[in-house]
N, C-alpha and C positions, 0 to 999 in steps of 0.2 A: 285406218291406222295412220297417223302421224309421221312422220320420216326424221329420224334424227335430226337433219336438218335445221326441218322445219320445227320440230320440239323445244330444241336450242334457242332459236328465233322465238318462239312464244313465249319460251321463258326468258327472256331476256326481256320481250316486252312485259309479260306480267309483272317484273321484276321491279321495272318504272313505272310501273301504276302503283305499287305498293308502294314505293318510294315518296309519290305522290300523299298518301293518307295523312294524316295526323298520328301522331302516336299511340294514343288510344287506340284506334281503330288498326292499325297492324297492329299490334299486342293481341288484342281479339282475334284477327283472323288470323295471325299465325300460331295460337294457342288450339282454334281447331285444326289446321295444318296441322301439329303436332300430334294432334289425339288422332288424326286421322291416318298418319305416318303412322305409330303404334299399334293400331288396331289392323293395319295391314300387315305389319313384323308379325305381331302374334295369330295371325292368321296362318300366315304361311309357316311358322313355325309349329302349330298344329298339326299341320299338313306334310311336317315332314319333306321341305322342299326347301332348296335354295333360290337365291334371287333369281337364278337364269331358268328357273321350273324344272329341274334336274332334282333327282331325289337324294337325300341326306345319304351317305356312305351306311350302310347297315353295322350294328352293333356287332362284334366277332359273336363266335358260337361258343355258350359256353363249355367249359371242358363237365365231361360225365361226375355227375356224385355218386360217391361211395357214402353209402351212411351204416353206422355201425349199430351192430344190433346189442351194443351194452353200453355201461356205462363206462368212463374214463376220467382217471385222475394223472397230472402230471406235474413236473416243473416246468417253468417258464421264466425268462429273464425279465425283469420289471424295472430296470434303472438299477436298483440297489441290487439283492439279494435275491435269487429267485423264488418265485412263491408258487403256493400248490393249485393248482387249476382243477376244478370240480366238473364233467358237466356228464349229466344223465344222458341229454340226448345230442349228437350233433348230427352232422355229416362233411364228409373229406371232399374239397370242390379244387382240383389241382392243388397247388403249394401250399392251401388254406385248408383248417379244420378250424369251422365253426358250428358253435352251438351254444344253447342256455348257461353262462357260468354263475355257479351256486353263488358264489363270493360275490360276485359284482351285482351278481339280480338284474344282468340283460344278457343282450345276444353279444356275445364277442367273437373276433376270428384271432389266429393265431398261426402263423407259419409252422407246418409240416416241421420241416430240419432244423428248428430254433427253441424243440421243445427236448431240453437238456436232461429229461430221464422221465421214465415213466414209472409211475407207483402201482401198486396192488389196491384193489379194490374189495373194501368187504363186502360178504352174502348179503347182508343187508340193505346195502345201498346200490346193491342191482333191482331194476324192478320192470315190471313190463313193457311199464313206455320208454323204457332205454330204446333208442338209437329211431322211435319215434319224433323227430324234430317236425315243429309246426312251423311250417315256413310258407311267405307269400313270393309262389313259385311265376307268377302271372306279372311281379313290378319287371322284370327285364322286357314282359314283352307288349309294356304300353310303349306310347311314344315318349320319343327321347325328349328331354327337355320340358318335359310337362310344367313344373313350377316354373322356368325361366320365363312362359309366354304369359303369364300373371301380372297385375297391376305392382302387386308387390316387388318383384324385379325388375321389371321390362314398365319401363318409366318416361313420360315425355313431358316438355316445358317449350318456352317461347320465350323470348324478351320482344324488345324492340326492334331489334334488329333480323332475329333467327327464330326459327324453329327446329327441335332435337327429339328424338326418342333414343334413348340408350337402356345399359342395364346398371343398376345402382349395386354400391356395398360391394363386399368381398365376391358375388356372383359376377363383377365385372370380368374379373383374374381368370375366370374360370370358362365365360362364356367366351375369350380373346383368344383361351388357348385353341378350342371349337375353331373358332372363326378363321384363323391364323392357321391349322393341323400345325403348333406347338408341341413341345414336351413338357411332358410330367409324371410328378409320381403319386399314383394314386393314394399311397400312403405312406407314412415316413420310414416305413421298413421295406417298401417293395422297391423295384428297378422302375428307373424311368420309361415311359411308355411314349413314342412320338404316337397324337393321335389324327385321322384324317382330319383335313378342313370339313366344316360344317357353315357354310356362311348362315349365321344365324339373323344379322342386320345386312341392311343391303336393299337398295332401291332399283326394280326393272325397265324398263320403258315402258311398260302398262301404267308401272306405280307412279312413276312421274308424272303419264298424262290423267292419271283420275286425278291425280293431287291436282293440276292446272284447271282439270275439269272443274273441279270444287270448288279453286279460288275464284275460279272466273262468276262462276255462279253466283256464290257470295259476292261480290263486287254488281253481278248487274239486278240482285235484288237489293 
C-alpha cells in the first residue's frame, strides 16, 4: 500500500509525464481515466458504500399501511375548485392515502388532512377488489440509487487538459443533496426533509492508486 506521501509524489510525477504527451495522446488517456473514474463511482454506488467504505446511512422504516377494504370517493383541492377523487382500491401509508384514481388512470397519493370532504359511495361501485391495491412492495427494498449508477446519469468526459465523471441533467440537484445531507421536499405539498449525507462521488486512496496504476500502464505500453 502506497503512503500518502508517496501517492502525492507519484502523482505529481505522473502528472509531468502527461504534461509531457501531445495532445492527442492525453485526450485518449484521460478519456480512459475517466471511464475508469465512472466505472469505479458506479461500482461503489452499487454497493451501497461511500468513498471511505463505510456503508450508506439506511433508508427510515416505513411507517405500517392501513389499507381499506372498500372503495373511496372524496374532495380534494386541485388549484382551482376541488374535484372528486375515485379510487377502488388504495392504502393509508402515514399522512398519505394512495391508490388507483379512476379520473387520472394512475397511481396518485394524496394527503390524509387536505382531503376537504368525503362523499358516499354507491352499492355498485363497491366490488371485491376494493381495498385490494396492487403494489410493488420490494422497490424500497433494492438498493438506493439504482438508476443514478447508469450511463445515463452518472456520466464521464476528458479534455485536454482533465478528466471528470459527474451526474448530468436535473439528477445533478438531487444527487448534491445525497452528497451534501441537504434539504428538501420530497414533494411540493410535504415539509422539508434534511436528508443524511450519502457521499455518492468521491475518490479513496485505493481509487487513486488503481487510477495511477492504469496510467502508468498505459504509458509504458
Amino acid at each position: 500500500m502506497t503512503g500518502a506521501g508517496e501517492l502525492a509524489e507519484l502523482e505529481g510525477f505522473v502528472g509531468g509525464v502527461l504534461k509531457g504527451l501531445d495532445s492527442s495522446g492525453r485526450r485518449t488517456l484521460l478519456r480512459k481515466v475517466a471511464r475508469d473514474i465512472r466505472r469505479e463511482q458506479s461500482a461503489r454506488i452499487a454497493a451501497q458504500k461511500n468513498p471511505d467504505g463505510s456503508s450508506f446511512v439506511p433508508r427510515k422504516k416505513r411507517q405500517p399501511q392501513s389499507e381499506g377494504p372498500y372503495a373511496v370517493r372524496f374532495l380534494y383541492p386541485s388549484g382551482g375548485a376541488p374535484r372528486a377523487v375515485f379510487m377502488k382500491s388504495w392504502v393509508r401509508e402515514g399522512p398519505l392515502l394512495t391508490g388507483y384514481d379512476i379520473e387520472a388512470g394512475g397511481m396518485r397519493s394524496f394527503f390524509w388532512d387536505k382531503i376537504t370532504h368525503w362523499l358516499g359511495v354507491r352499492a355498485e361501485d363497491q366490488n371485491k377488489s376494493a381495498g385490494k391495491l396492487r403494489r410493488r412492495s420490494t422497490i424500497r427494498q433494492r438498493a438506493m440509487f439504482r438508476r443514478l449508477q447508469g450511463a445515463v446519469f452518472l456520466r464521464s468526459g476528458a479534455s485536454g487538459a482533465e478528466a471528470w465523471a459527474g451526474f448530468a441533467g436535473r439528477v445533478a440537484a438531487v444527487a448534491e443533496i445525497h452528497q451534501e445531507g441537504l434539504s428538501d421536499r420530497p414533494s411540493v405539498n410535504s415539509k422539508e426533509v434534511r436528508y443524511p449525507m450519502r457521499e455518492l462521488l468521491g475518490l479513496s486512496a485505493e481509487d487513486r492508486q488503481r487510477l495511477l496504476d492504469a496510467v502508468i500502464m498505459h504509458l509504458i505500453r
